[in-house]
C-alpha positions as CSV (number, residue, x, y, z in Angstrom):
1,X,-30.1,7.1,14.7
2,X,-30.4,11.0,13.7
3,X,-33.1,12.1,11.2
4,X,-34.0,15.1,9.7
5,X,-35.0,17.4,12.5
6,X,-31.5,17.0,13.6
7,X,-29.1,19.4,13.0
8,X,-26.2,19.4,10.6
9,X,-22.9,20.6,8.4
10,X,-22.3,19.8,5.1
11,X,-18.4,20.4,4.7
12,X,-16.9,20.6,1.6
13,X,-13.8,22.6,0.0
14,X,-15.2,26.1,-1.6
15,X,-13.7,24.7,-4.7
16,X,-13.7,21.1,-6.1
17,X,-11.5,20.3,-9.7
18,X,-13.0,17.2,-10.8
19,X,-12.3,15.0,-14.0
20,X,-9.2,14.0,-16.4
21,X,-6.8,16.5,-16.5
22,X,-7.7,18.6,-14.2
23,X,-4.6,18.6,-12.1
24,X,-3.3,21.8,-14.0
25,X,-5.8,23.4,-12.3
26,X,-3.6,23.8,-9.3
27,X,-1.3,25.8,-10.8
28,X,-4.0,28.2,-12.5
29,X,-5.9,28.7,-9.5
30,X,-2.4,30.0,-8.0
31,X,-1.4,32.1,-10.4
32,X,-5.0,34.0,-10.1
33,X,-4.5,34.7,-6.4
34,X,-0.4,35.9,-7.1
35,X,0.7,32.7,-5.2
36,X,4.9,32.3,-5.7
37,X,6.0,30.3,-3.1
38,X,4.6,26.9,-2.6
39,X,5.6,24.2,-0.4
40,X,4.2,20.5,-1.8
41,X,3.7,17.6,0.7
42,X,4.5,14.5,-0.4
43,X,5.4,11.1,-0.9
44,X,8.6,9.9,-2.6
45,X,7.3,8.9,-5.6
46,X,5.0,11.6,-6.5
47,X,7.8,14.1,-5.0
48,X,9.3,13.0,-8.8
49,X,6.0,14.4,-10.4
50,X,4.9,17.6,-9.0
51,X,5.7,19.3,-12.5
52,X,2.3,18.2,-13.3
53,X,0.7,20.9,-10.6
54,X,2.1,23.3,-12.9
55,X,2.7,25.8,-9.7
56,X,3.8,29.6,-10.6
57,X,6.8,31.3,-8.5
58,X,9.1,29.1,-6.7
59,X,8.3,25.6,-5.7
60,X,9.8,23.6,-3.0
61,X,9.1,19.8,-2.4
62,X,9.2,17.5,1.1
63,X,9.1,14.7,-0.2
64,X,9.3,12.7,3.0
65,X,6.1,11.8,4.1
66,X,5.5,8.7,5.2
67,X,3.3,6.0,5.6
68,X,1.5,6.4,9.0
69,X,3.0,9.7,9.3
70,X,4.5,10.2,12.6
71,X,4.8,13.5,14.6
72,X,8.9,13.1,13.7
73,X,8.1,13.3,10.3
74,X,5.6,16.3,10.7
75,X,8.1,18.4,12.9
76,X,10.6,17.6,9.8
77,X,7.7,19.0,7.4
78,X,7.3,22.1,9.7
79,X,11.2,22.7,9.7
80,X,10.9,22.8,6.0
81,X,8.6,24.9,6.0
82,X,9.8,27.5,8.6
83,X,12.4,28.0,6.0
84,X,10.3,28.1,3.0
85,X,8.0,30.3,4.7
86,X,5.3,29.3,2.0
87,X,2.6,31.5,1.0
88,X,0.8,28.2,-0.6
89,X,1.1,24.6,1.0
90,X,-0.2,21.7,-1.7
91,X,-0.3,17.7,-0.4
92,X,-0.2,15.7,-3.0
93,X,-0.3,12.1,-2.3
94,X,-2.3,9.4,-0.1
95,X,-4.1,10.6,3.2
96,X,-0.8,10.9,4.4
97,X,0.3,13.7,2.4
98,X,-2.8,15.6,2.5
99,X,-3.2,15.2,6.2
100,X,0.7,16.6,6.6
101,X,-0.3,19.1,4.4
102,X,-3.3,20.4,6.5
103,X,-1.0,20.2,9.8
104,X,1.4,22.0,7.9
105,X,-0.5,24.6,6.5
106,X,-2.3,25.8,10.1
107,X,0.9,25.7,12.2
108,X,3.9,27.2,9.8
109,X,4.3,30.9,11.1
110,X,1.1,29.7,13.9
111,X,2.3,30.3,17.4
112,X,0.9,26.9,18.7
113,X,1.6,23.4,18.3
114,X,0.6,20.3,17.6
115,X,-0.4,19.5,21.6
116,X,-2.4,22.2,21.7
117,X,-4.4,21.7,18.5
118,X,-4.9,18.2,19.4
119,X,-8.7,17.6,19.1
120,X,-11.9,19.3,17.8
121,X,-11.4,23.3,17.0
122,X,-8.6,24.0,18.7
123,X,-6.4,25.7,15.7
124,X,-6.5,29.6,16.1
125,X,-6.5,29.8,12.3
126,X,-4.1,29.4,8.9
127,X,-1.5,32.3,7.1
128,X,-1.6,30.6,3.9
129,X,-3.6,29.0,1.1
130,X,-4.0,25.3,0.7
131,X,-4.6,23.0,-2.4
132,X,-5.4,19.3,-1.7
133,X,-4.6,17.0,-4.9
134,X,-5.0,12.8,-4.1
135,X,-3.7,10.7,-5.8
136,X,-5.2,7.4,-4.1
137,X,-8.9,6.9,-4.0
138,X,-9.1,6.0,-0.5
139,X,-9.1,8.5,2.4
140,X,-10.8,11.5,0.7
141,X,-8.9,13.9,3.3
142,X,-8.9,16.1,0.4
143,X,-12.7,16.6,0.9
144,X,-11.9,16.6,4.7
145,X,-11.0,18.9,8.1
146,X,-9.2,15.8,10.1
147,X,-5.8,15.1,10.0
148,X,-3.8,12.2,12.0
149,X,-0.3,11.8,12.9
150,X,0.7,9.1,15.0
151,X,2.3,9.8,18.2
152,X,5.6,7.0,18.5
153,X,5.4,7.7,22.2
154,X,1.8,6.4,22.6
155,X,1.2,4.5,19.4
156,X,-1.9,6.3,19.6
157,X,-3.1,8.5,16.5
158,X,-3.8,11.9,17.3
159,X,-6.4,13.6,15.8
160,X,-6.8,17.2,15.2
161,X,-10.0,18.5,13.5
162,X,-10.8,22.2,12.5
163,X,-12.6,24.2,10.0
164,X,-9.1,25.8,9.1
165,X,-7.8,22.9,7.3
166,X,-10.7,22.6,4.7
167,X,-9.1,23.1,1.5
168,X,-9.0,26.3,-0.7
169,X,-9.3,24.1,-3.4
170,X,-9.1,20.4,-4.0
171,X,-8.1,18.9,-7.7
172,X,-9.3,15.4,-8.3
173,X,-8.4,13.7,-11.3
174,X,-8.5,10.4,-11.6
175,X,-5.7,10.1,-14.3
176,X,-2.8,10.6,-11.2
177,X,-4.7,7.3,-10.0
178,X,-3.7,5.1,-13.1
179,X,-0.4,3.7,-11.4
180,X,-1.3,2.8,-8.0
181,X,-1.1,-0.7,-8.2
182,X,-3.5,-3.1,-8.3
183,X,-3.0,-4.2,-3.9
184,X,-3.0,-0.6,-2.8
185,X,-6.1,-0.3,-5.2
186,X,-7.9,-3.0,-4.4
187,X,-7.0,-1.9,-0.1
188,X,-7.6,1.9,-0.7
189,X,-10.9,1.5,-2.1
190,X,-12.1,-0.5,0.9
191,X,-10.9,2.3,2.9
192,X,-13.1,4.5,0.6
193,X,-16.3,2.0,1.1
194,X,-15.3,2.1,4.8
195,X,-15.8,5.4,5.4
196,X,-19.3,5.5,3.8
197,X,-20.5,2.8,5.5
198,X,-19.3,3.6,8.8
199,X,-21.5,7.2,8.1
200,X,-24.4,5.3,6.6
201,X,-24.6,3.1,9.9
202,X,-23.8,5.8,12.6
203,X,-25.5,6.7,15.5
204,X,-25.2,10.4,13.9
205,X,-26.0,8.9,10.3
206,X,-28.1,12.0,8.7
207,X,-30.0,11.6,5.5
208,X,-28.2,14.8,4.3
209,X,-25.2,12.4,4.7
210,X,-26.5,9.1,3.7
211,X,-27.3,10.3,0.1
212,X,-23.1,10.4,-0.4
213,X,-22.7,7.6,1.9
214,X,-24.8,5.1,0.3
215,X,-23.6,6.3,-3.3
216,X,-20.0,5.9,-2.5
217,X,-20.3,2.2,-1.7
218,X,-22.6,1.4,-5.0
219,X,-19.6,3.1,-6.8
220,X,-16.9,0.8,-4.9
221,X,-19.0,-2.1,-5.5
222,X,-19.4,-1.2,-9.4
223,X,-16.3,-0.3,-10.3
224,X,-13.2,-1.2,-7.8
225,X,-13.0,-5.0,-9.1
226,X,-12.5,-3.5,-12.4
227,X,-9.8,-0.5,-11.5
228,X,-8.2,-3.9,-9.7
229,X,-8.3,-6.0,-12.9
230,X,-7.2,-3.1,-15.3
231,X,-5.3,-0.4,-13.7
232,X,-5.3,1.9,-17.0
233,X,-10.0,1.2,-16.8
234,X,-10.1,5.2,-16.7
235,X,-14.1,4.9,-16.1
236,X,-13.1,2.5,-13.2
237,X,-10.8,5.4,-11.8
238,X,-12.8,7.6,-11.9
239,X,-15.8,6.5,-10.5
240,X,-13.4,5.0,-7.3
241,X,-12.2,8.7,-7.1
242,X,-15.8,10.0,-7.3
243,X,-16.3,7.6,-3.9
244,X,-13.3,8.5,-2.1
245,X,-14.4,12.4,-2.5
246,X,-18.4,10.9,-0.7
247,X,-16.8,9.2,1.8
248,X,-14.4,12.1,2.3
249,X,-17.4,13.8,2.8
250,X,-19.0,11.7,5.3
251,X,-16.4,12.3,7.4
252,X,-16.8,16.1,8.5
253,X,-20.4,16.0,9.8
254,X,-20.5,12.6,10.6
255,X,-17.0,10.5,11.0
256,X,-16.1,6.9,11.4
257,X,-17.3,4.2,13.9
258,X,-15.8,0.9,15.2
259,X,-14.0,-0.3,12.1
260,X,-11.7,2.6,11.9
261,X,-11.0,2.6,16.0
262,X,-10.1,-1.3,16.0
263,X,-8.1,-1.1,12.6
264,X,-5.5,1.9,14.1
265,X,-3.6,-0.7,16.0
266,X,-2.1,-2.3,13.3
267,X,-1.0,0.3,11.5
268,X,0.4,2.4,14.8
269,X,1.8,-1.0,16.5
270,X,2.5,-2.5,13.4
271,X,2.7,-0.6,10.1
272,X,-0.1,-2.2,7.9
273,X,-1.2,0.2,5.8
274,X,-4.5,2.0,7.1
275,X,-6.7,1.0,3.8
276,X,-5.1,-2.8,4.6
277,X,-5.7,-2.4,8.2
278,X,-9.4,-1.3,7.4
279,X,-10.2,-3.5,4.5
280,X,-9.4,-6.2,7.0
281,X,-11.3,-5.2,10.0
282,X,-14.1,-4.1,7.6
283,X,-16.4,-7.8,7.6
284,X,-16.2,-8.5,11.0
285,X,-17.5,-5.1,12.0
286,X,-20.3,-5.2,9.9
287,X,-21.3,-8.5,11.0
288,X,-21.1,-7.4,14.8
289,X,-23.0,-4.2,14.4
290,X,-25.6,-5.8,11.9
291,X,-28.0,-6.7,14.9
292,X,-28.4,-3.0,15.4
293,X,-28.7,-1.6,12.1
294,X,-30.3,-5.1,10.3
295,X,-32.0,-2.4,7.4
296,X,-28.8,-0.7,6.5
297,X,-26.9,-3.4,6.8
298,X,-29.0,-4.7,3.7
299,X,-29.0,-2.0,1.5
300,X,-24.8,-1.7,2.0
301,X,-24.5,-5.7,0.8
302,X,-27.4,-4.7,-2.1
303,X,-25.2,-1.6,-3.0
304,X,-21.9,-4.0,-3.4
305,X,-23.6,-6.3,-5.6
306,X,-23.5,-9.2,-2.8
307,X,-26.5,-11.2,-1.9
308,X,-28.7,-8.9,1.5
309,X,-28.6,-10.4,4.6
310,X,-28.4,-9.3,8.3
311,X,-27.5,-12.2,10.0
312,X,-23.6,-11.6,11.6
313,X,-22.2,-15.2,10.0
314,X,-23.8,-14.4,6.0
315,X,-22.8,-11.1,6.5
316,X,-19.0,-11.6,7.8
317,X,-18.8,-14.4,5.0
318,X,-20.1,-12.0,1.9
319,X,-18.4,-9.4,2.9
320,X,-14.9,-10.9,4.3
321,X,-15.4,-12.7,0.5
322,X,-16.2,-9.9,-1.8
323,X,-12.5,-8.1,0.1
324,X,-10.4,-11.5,-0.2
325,X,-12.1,-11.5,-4.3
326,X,-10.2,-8.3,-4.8
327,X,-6.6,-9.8,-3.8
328,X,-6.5,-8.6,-0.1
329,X,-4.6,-10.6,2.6
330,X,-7.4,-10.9,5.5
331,X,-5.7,-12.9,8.0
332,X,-3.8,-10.9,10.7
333,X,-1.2,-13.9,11.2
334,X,0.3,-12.9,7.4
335,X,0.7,-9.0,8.1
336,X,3.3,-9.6,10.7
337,X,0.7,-8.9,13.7
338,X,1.6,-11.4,16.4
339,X,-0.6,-13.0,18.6
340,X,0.5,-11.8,21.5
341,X,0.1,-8.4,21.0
342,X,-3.6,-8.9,20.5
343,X,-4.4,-8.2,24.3
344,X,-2.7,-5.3,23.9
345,X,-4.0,-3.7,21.0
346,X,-7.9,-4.7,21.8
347,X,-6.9,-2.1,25.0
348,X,-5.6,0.2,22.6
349,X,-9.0,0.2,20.5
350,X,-11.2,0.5,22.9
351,X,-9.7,3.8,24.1
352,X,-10.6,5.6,21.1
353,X,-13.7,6.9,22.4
354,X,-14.5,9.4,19.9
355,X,-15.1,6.7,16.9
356,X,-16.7,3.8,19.3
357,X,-19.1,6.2,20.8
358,X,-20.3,6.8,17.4
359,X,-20.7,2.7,17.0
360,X,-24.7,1.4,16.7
361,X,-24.1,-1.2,19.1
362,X,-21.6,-1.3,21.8
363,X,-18.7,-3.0,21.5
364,X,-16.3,-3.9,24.7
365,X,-13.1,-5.0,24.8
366,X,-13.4,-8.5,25.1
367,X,-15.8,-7.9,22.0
368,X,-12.7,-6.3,20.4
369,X,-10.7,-9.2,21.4
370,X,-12.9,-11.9,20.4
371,X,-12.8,-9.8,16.8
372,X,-8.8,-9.8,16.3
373,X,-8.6,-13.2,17.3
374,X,-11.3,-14.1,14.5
375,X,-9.5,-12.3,11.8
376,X,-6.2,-13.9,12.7
């Protein structure tokens, strides 16, 4: 583990909106620079909402994006926008749309592409501004400088990472949260508390970093039971959106570890959602890695409200039971994975070098195997 010699980047946009209400403060922030022609990213359902951004000038919505965005679905984006030929690009959605939005953002008028941008600080640089507004509490990509498209070819997500795609501006307000229902709540917000734990337990874990990290899951573990009980619990809402923005956070200087890297299969092979596909990876590997980080490990049950432990079975069964508590299907045979493919996809994982390096303890295949076959 890192400590505080080591050194570090704390990444965040220049300018964070924050609280009910707030999401007007897209379009103000526009107006003040003499923005006119936006381009929102977005979903199909808040593509029926973005009079709510309040943009200036002419306004243009794709609102195609979808789950698990593939590169087909970007290159549609990017032929959008070649003819929009925005001077503002605004996602406004899930992780999905906000990553879109970055990709979209750094290549429109750009003469690379996505090939060539694929990894750490490749991307030359961006023409034109960029607002992030969520509307999950999950990913925190609005916090962020990573975005992932999946390629169909592969069914490997490809990640692109750059200083460029940091929002201008990012509006959070919880109030766009109130109708995610109650299972993409209760999944999202695991993918929130994923995110911080996977910092917190590292092998880059900073303490710069574990001040947001450890405060994002004491937030999931006070208030995402409640935003699942009572969608319209506006403290709830809040204080899940307040943890997706830490674990967003996290992400920049410090990124995700095993859990994520083993949960990618399911949604690239197999469409499960990516909070789904994390929330129910999440207990078994922070059983497997409790060995190597026995004091952390503690603290994260302590900040969910569960009872500490360190061993891998108390720790599997408190935490596999505070996610199945909040509604979430955690058996791999129900989310149409088949058996078979769990050879295949335990390959897949253990390819991802650039989260599993980052793992406390190392995990092989067969240890990726023996994990899919325990959750299924």
């Amino acid at each position: 583990m890192l400590n505080l010699t080591n050194p570090i980047g704390l990444i965040r946009p220049e300018t964070i909106e924050f609280g009910s209400g707030t999401v007007s403060a897209a379009g103000r922030w526009a107006k003040a620079r003499g923005l006119r022609r936006a381009l929102v990213i977005s979903d199909a359902f808040n593509a029926g909402r973005t009079n709510v951004l309040e943009l200036p000038g002419d306004v243009h919505v794709f609102g195609e994006v979808k789950p698990e965005p593939d590169v087909a679905n970007l290159d549609k984006a990017l032929a959008m926008a070649a003819r929009v030929k925005p001077d503002l690009v605004v996602g406004f959605g899930g992780g999905s749309a906000m990553d879109l939005a970055k990709l979209v953002a750094v290549l429109t008028g750009s003469a690379q592409t996505l090939p060539e941008v694929v990894g750490p600080d490749k991307v030359d640089g961006r023409a034109c501004a960029l607002i992030q507004v969520p509307t999950t509490s999950g990913t925190g990509s609005e916090g962020g400088i990573r975005a992932l498209v999946t390629d169909p070819v592969t069914q490997n997500k490809l990640a692109v990472q750059s200083l460029h795609m940091l929002a201008d501006l990012a509006v959070v307000d919880p109030d766009l949260t109130l109708t995610v229902p109650a299972a993409v709540t209760a999944a999202t917000g695991v993918d929130a508390m994923a995110h911080c734990v996977e910092a917190f337990t590292n092998k880059k874990a900073h303490p710069l970093i574990d001040l947001y990290a450890l405060e994002g899951i004491r937030l999931v573990g006070r208030y995402l039971g409640r935003a699942v009980a009572d969608g319209s619990d506006k403290e709830a809402r809040a204080g899940l959106s307040v943890a997706s923005l830490y674990g967003g956070f996290c992400l920049g200087p410090v990124n995700t570890t095993a859990g994520h890297a083993v949960a990618y299969p399911l949604g690239t092979r197999h469409h499960v959602a990516h909070g789904l596909a994390c929330a129910v990876i999440f207990p078994h590997t922070l059983a497997f890695n409790a060995p190597a980080t026995a004091g952390k490990t503690a603290l994260v049950l302590e900040a969910l409200g569960l009872p500490t432990a360190t061993d891998e079975a108390s720790v599997r069964g408190a935490t596999y039971g505070f996610c199945a508590g909040l509604g979430i299907e955690m058996r791999l045979s129900r989310l149409g994975v088949p058996e078979e493919d769990l050879e295949a996809m335990a390959t897949e994982a253990h390819a991802i070098r650039r989260l599993l390096d980052n793992n406390p303890r190392d995990m092989s295949r067969e240890d990726i195997l023996t994990l899919y076959r325990t959750a299924f």
